[in-house]
C-alpha positions in Angstrom: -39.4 -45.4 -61.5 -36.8 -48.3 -60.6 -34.0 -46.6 -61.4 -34.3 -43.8 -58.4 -34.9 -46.1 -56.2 -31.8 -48.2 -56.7 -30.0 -44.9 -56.8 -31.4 -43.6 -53.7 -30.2 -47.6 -52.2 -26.5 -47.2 -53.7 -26.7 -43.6 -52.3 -27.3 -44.5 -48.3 -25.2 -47.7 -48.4 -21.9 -45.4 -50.1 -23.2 -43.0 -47.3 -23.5 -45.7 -44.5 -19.7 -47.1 -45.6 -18.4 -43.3 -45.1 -19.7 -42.8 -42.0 -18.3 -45.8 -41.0 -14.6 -45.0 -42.0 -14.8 -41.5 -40.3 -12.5 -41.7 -37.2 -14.4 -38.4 -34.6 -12.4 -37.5 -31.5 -14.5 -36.5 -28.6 -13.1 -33.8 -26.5 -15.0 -33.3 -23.1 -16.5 -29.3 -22.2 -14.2 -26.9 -20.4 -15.7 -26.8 -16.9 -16.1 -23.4 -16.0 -16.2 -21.6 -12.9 -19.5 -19.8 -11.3 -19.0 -16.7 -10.1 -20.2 -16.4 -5.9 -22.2 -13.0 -5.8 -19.7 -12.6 -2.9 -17.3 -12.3 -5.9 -19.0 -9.6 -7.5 -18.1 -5.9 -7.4 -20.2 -3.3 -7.3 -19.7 0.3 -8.8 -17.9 2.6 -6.3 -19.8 5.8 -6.2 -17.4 7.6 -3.8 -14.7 7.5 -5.7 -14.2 9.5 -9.0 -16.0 9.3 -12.1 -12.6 9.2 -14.0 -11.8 5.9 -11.8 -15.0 4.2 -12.5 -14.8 4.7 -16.1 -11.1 3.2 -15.9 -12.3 0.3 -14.0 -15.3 -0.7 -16.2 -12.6 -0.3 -19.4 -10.2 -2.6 -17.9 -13.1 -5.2 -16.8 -14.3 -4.9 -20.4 -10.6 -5.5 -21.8 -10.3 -8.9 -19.8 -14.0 -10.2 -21.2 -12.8 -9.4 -24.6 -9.7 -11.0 -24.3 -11.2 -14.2 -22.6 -14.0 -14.5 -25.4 -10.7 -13.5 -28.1 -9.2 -17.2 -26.1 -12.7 -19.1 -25.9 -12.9 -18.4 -29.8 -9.4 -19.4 -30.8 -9.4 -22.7 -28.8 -13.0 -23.6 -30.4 -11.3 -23.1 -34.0 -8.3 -24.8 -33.3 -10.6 -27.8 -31.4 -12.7 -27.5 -34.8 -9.7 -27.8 -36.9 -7.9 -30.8 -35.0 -11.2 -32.6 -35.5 -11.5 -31.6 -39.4 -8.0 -32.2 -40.2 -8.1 -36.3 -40.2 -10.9 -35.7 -42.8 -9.9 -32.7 -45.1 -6.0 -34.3 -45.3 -5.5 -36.8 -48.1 
């Protein structure tokens, strides 16, 4: 019954020693910006149905392409922070 407990000993002071040699970068949170609900728009019902589709499509295509950008900078962030670890 000795034995695991030295082993669980050697165990958290090899742990405690890695943690210590680990070098983590902080990066501080993208502020973002809160939309006004002055900023908002509002479906145009006098205009054509062909228009409003068009519009919602093309306010759709710029929220994909900003969550596309939020994604890619959060793996790259990820990877910049891994990197010093993984290399050799």
């Amino acid at each position: 019954m000795h034995d695991w407990k030295s082993e669980l000993e050697a165990l958290l002071a090899e742990t405690m020693e890695f943690t210590k040699s680990l070098k983590i970068e902080r990066s501080t949170p993208e502020v973002r910006k809160v939309v006004e609900p002055h900023e908002l728009s509002f479906p145009d019902y006098g205009g054509s149905e062909r228009d409003e589709i068009r519009k919602r499509v093309e306010s759709f295509k710029v929220h994909q392409e900003r969550f596309m950008r939020e994604r890619e900078q959060h793996a790259e962030s990820l990877l910049r922070r891994i990197r010093p670890i993984t290399t050799p």
